[in-house]
C-alpha positions as CSV (number, residue, x, y, z in Angstrom):
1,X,15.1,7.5,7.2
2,X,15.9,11.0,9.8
3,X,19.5,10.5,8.6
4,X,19.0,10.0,4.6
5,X,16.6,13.1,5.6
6,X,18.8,14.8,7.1
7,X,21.7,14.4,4.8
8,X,19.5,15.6,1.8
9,X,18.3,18.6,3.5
10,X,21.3,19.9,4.9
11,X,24.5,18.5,3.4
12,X,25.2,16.2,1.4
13,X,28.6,14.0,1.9
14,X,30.4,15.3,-1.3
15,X,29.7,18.9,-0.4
16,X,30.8,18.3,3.6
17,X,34.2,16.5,2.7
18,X,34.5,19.2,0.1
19,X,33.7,21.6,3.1
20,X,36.7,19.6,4.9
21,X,39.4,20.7,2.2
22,X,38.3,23.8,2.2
23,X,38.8,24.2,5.9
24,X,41.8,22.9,6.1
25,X,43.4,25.6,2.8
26,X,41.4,28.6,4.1
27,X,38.6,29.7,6.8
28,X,35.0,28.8,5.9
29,X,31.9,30.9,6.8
30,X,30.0,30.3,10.4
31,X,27.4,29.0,7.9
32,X,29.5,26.0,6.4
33,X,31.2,25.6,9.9
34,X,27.9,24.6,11.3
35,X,26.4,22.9,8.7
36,X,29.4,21.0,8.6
37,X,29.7,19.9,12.1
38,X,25.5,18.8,11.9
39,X,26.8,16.8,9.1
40,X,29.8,15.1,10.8
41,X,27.6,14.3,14.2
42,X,25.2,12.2,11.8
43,X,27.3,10.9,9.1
44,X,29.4,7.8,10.5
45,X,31.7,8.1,7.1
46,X,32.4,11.5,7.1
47,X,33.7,11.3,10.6
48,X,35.9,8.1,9.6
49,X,37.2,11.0,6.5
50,X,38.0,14.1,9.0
51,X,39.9,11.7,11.1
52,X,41.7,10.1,8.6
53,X,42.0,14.1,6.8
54,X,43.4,15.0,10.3
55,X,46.1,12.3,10.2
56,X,47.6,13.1,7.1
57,X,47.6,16.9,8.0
58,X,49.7,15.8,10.7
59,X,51.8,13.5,9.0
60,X,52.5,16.4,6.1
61,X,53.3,19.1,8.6
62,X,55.7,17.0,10.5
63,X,57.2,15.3,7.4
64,X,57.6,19.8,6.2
65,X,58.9,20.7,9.4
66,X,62.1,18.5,9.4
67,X,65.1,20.2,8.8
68,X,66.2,17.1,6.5
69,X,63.7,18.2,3.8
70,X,65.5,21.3,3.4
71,X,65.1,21.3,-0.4
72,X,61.4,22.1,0.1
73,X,61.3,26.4,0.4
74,X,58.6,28.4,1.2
75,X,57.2,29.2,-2.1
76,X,57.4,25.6,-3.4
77,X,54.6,25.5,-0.2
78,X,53.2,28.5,-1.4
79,X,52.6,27.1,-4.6
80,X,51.5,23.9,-3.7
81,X,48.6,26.0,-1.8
82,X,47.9,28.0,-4.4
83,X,47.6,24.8,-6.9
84,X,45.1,23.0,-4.5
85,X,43.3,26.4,-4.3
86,X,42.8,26.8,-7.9
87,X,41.3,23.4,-7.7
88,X,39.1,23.5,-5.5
89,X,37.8,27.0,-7.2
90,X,38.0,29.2,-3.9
C-alpha cells in the first residue's frame, strides 16, 4: 500500500523510465535526478529496466566504437541523437 502510495505521489513508472531516456540523451534537473533515484529504490521493475537500459548503452557504444563499423560517421550519430530527441520532445 506505501509503495502504490508512493509511486502515485511521486513518480509514476512511465514518467521515471521516461526520466531514464532522457538521462541517458541529455542532463536532467537535480529535481528529476532525485525523484528518479526515490523511484528506482522502490520500484523492483524499474530497476530490472535501468539495468537492462545500462546494458544496451554498453553494447551500442562498444558495437560504435569499433573501427570495423567505419561506415557509421559522426553526423549519422549526430542525427540519430537528434531523431530520438525530437521524440522524446526535449
Amino acid at each position: 500500500m506505501l509503495r502504490k502510495f508512493i509511486h502515485i505521489l511521486f513518480l509514476p513508472c512511465s514518467k521515471a523510465t521516461m526520466l531514464m531516456e532522457k538521462r541517458n540523451a541529455k542532463a536532467i534537473s537535480r529535481k528529476e535526478d532525485w525523484q528518479l533515484s526515490l523511484h528506482i529504490k522502490i520500484c523492483k521493475w524499474c530497476r530490472v529496466y535501468e539495468q537492462k537500459l545500462k546494458i544496451l548503452d554498453d553494447i551500442l557504444k562498444r558495437k560504435l566504437s569499433q573501427k570495423e563499423n567505419d561506415e557509421i560517421n559522426n553526423s549519422d550519430i549526430q542525427d540519430f541523437k537528434d531523431k530520438v530527441l525530437k521524440k522524446l520532445d526535449l
